[in-house]
C-alpha positions in Angstrom: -143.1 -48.5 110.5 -144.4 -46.1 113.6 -141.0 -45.2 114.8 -140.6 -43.7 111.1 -144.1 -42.0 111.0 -143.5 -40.5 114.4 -140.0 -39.3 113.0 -141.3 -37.9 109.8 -144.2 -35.9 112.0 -141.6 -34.6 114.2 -139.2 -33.5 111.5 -142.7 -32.3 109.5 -143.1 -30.1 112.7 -140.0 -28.4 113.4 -139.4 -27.8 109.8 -143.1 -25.7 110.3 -141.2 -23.8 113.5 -138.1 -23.0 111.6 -139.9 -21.3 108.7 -142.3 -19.7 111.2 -138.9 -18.2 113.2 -138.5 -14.4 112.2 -134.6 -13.8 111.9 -133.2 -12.2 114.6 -129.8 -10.6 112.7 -129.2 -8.7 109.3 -127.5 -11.8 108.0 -130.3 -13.9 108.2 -132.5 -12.6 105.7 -132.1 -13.8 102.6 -129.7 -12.5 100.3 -127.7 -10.8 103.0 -124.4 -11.8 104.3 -121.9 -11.0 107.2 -120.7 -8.0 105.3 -124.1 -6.9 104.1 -125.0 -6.8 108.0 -121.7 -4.7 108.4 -122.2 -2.1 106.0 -125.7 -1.9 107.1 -124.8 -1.2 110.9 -122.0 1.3 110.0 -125.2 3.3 108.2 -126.9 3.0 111.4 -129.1 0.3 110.5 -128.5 -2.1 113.5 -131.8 -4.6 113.5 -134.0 -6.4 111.6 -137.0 -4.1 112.7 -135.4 -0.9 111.8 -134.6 -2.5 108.0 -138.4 -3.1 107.5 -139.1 0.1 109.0 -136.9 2.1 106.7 -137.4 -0.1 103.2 -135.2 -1.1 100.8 -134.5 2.1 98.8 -133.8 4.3 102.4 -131.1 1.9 103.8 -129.7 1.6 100.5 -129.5 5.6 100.2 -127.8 5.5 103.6 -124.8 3.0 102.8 -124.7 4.8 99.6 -124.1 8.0 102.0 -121.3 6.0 104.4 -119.4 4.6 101.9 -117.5 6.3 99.7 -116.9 4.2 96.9 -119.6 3.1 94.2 -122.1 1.1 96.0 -123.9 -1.4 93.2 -127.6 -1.5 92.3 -127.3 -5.2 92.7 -127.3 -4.4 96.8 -130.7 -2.5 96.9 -132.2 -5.7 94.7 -130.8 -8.0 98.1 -132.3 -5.7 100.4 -135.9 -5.8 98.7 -135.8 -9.7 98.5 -134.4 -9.3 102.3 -137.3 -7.8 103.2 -139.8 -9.4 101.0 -138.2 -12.8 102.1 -137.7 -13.6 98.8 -134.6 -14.6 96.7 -133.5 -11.1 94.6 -133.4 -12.5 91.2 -137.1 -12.8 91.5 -137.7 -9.4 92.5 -140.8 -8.4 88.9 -138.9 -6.4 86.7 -141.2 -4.0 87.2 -140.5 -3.4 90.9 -136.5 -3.5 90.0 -137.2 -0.6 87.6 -138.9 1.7 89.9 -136.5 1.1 92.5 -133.5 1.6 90.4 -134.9 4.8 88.4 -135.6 6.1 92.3 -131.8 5.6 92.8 -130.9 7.0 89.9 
């Protein structure tokens, strides 16, 4: 019975340092995948830091201004639960409209 106390208060712990752990790549964040962190370093955007620094809506503008093809709304909505830390789909409809009508 202690060895399985002591295990659960270790796992207990380190569980509490994972979620404390800030991401250290693009990919990381929630919502964002290996190509997310590509198109985002082809628009300059090379860091973690420099994401939260610019917002969603600005780093969306600027893969919207390196790629040529249509880039989808859907993409700013991941990079505002990115940065929030939050999965996109709960993003308040509110928010989504005033980011999408600054898009648009």
């Amino acid at each position: 019975m202690q060895l399985a106390s002591k295990s659960l208060d270790f796992a207990k712990e380190e569980k509490a340092e994972q979620a404390a752990a800030k991401p250290t790549r693009l990919k990381d964040l929630p919502n964002l995948r290996i190509t997310n962190e590509r198109m985002l370093k082809k628009a300059g955007i090379d860091s973690v830091e420099r994401l939260y620094e610019l917002g969603s809506l600005n780093a969306f503008n600027a893969i919207k201004e390196t790629y040529a093809s249509a880039v989808s709304t859907e993409l700013l909505l991941a990079l505002e639960g990115a940065i929030n830390g939050t999965h996109w789909s709960i993003i308040q409809d509110k928010r989504r409209k005033e980011l999408i009508n600054q898009v648009n």
